[in-house]
C-alpha positions in Angstrom: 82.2 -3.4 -25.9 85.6 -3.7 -24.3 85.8 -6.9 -23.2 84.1 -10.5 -24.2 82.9 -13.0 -22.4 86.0 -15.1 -21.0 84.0 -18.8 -22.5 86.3 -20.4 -25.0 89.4 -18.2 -23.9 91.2 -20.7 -22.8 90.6 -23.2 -25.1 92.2 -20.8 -27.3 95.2 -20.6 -25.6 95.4 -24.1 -25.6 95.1 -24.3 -29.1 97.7 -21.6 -29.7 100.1 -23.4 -27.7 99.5 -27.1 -29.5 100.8 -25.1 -32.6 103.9 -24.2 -31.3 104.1 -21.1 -33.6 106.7 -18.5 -33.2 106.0 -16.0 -30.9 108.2 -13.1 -31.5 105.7 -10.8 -32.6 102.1 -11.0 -31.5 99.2 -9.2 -33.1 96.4 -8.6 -31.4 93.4 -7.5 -33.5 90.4 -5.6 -31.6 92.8 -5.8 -28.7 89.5 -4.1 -26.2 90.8 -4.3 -22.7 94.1 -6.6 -23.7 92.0 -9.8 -23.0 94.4 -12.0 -25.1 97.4 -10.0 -23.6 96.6 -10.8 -20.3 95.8 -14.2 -20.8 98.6 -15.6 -23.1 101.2 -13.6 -20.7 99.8 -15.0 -17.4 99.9 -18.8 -19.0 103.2 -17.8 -21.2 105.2 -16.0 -19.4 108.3 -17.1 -19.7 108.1 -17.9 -23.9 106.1 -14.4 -24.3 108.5 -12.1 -22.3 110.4 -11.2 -25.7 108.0 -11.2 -27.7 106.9 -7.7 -28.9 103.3 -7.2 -28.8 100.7 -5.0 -31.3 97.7 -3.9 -30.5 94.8 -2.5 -33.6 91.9 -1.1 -31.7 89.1 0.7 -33.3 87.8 2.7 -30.0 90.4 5.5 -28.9 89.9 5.9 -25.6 90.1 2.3 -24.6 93.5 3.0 -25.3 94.0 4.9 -22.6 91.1 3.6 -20.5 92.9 -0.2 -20.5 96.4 1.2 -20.3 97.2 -0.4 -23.8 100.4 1.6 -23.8 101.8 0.0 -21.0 100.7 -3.7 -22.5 101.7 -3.6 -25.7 104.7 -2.5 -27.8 102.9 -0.7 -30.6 99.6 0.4 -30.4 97.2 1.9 -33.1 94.0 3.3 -33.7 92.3 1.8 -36.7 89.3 0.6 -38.4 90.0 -3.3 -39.6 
């Protein structure tokens, strides 16, 4: 399943963004189709465009399917 249904998304970014954490590096875990990536970069521009960006997916070719690569900084193929 590449991709989840987009229902409490945002109320996750909300909730990242009440935290205030640092955001100089970013791990996304099951990153799919970059769901996360996409959403925190199109709210977060501006605060996210240093930050460097991992991706841990489980499925190879969504990889190259999604364009990972060209999302993230590092990207890597493994079971979590």
């Amino acid at each position: 399943m590449p991709h989840s249904r987009w229902a409490n998304k945002k109320v996750i970014a909300k909730w990242i963004d009440k935290l205030q954490l640092p955001r100089e590096r970013i791990l996304d875990l099951g990153a799919g189709m970059g769901t996360y990536h996409i959403l925190l970069t199109d709210k977060y521009t501006t605060a996210l465009k240093d930050s460097h960006w991992i991706a841990v997916e489980v499925w190879e070719p969504y990889i190259e399917e999604f364009k990972l690569h060209e999302m993230y900084d590092e990207v890597y193929v493994e079971d979590i």
